[in-house]
C-alpha positions as CSV (number, residue, x, y, z in Angstrom):
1,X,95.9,114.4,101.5
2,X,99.0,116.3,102.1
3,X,96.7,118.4,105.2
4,X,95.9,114.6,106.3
5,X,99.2,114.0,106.6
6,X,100.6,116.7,108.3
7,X,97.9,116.7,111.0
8,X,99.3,112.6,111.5
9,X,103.0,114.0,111.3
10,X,102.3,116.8,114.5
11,X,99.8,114.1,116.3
12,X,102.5,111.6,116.1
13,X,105.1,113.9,117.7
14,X,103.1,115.1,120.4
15,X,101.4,111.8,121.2
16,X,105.0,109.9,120.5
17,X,102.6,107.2,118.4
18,X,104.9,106.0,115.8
19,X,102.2,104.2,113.8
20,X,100.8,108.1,113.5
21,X,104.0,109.7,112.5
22,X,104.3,106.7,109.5
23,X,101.6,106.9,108.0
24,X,101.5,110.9,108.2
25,X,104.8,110.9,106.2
26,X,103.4,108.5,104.0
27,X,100.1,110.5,103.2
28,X,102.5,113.4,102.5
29,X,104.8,111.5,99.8
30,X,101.7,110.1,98.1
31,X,99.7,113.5,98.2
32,X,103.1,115.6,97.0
33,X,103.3,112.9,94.0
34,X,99.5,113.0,93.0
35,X,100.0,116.7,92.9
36,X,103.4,116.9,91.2
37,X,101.7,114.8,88.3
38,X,97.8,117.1,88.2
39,X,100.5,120.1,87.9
40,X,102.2,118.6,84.6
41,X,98.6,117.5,83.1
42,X,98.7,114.2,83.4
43,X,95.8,112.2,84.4
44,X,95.8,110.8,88.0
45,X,93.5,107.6,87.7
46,X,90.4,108.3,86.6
47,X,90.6,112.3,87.0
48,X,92.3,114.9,84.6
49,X,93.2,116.6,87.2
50,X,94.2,116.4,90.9
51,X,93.4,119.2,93.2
């Protein structure tokens, strides 16, 4: 997620979308918080861990 988001981050720069460059730093809060949480050990929906 946080690969997804980077790729929509650098497409949104270069392409000057802005709907891109959103949601890219969006993907990358989400997928730095899901992995923040697999790294303590606590369960991320239906999965004991997050990879």
């Amino acid at each position: 997620m946080i690969i997804l988001g980077l790729i929509l981050l650098v497409l949104g720069a270069v392409l000057d979308v802005g709907i891109l460059w959103t949601i890219g730093i969006i993907l990358i809060v989400v997928g730095a918080i899901l992995w923040i949480l697999g790294a303590m050990g606590r369960t991320v929906g239906p999965r004991a861990h997050y990879w």
